[in-house]
C-alpha positions as CSV (number, residue, x, y, z in Angstrom):
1,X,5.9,-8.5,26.9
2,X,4.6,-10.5,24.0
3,X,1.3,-8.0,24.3
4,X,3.5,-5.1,23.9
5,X,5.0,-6.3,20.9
6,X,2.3,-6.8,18.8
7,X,1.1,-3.2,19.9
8,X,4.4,-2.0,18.5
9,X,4.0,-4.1,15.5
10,X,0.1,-2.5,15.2
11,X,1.6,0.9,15.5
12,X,4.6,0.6,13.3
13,X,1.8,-1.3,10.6
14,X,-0.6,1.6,11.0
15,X,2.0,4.6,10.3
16,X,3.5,2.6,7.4
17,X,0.6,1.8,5.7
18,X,-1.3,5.3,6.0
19,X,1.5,6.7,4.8
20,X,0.2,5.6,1.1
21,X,-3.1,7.9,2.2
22,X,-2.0,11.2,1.4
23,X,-0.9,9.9,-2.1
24,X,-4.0,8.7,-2.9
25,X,-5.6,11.9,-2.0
26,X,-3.6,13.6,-4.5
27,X,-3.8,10.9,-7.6
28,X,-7.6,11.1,-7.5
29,X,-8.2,14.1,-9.2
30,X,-7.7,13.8,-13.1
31,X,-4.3,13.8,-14.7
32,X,-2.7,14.4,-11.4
33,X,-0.5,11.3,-11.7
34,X,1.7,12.2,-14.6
35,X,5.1,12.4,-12.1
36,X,4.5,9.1,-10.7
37,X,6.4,6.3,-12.2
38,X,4.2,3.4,-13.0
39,X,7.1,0.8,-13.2
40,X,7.5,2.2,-9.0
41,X,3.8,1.5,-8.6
42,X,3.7,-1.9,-10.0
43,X,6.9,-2.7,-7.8
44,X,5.7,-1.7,-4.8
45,X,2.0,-3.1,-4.9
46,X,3.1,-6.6,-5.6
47,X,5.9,-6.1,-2.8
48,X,3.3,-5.6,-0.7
49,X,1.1,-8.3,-2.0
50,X,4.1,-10.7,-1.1
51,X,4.2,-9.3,1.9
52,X,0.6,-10.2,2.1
53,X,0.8,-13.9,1.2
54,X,4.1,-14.1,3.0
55,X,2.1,-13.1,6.6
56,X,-0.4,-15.6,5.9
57,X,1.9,-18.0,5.2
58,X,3.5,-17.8,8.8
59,X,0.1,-16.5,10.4
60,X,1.4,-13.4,11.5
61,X,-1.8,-10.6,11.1
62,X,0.4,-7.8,11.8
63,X,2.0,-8.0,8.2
64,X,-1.1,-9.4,6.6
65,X,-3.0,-6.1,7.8
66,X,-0.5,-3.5,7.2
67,X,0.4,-4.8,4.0
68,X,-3.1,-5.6,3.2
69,X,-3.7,-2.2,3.8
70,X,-1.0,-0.9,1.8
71,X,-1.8,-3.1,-1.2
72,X,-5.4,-1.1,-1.2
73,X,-4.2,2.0,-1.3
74,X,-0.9,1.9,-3.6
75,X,-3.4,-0.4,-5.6
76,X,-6.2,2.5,-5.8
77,X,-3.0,5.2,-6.8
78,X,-2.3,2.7,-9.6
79,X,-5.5,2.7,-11.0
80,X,-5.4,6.5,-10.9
81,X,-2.0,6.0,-12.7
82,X,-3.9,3.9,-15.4
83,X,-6.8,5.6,-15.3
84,X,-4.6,9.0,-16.5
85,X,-2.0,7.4,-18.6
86,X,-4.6,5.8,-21.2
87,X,-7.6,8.1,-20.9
88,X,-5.3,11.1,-22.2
């Protein structure tokens, strides 16, 4: 049973955290992250950062590696976000 959980917890961690992927698709190109609220952005990514150090601290890689994951790619949106907001 314990198998099977961590499956689901793999699963769950993979949808959740490529969810972030068609964002980042769409923030790459130039100026295209002027409706995206930065405050949101800098909420979430160190949300999931917590979330990061919080799975280490228990040793549970299912949250280190979905979060982990997450982190990357809300992190790479942000730096669109940046990347638009002071190149303008």
């Amino acid at each position: 049973m314990s198998n099977f959980v961590t499956a689901l917890g793999f699963a769950a961690a993979a949808l959740t955290s490529l969810s972030y992927l068609p964002q980042a698709r769409k923030a790459f190109p130039r100026g295209a992250t002027k409706d995206l609220s930065l405050w949101m952005l800098l909420a979430l990514v160190s949300g999931l950062g917590l979330w990061v150090i919080y799975g280490i601290a228990i040793g549970n890689s299912v949250i280190v590696l979905a979060n982990a994951v997450g982190v990357a790619l809300v992190g790479f949106v942000l730096g669109c976000k940046c990347r638009d907001r002071w190149s303008a």
